[in-house]
C-alpha angles and dihedrals in degrees: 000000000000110000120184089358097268101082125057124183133160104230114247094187144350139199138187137229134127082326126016110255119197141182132214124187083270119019140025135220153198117214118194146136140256105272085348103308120135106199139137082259097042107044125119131186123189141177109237102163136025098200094104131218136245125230088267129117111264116230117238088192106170120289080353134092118201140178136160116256118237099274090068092233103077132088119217137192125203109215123173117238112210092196096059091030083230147108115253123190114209131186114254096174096054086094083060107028088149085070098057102038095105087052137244128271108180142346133205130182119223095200103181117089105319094067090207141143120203126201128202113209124213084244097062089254114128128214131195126210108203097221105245098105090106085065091053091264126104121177116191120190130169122240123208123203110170111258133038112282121229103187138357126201140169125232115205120201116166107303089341123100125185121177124209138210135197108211132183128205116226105262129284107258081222107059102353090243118155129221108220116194131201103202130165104242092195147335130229133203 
């Protein structure tokens, strides 16, 4: 992304709203258009926030927009702020920084009618953000499942939601094979 010539940044992540909203490892944006048109005369890109993003899928969830900081172990949501005309990203996981040190790696929302955000760590660990942060709370608590956890994902059918993980168990001491599970976490309806 090169606006105006002067600043030059590759794009971590984007999402889209009424605007598109994007992150690089050291600014973010807002790309629009001019009334509402998006064109090639018409387009405008400008820096809003200076916090930085790590190369980790951003989170639409809902009425929120997430991604993870530059670090790679914060959560931040984008909220816009009417008084500066402006988005502005804040920390939700600073009240629980133990549970990010080892990094994220990846985060999904299951909307419906669990409201909660669940967020997979580099180590194999696994956090859950219970969804109130639009109402200024945010409450993170470990699960532990057993085993380390690989991948997440959500699978949506209809108004049911299960989420999967895909867990590993440490090596064998015999031939250093691993056991990798598929299991349904929970299901939502």
């Amino acid at each position: 992304l090169v606006t105006g010539g002067s600043f030059s940044n590759k794009i971590n992540w984007v999402i889209s709203r009424e605007n598109i909203y994007c992150g690089s490892a050291c600014t973010e944006f807002v790309i629009g258009g001019v009334d509402g048109m998006l064109t090639p005369s018409t387009v405008y890109c400008k820096p809003v926030s200076f916090t930085g993003g790590a190369k980790v899928a951003a989170l639409k969830y809902m009425t929120l927009s997430m991604f993870v900081g530059a670090g790679g172990n914060n959560l931040n949501v984008v909220s816009y702020d009417y008084s500066s005309e402006s988005y502005i990203p804040q920390d939700v996981s600073y009240i629980a920084g133990h549970l990010f040190e080892s990094g994220i790696k990846k985060i999904i929302g299951v909307p419906r009618p669990d409201n909660c955000i669940y967020i997979l760590m580099n180590d194999g660990s696994l956090v859950q953000l219970v969804d109130s942060v639009s109402e200024g709370v945010a409450a993170f608590s470990r699960i532990d499942l057993g085993k380390r956890v690989l991948d997440i994902a959500p699978v949506f059918s209809g108004t049911k939601v299960d989420v999967y993980v895909l867990r590993v168990d440490e090596p064998t001491s015999i031939d250093n094979t691993y056991f990798v599970d598929l299991d349904k976490f929970c299901i939502s309806e």
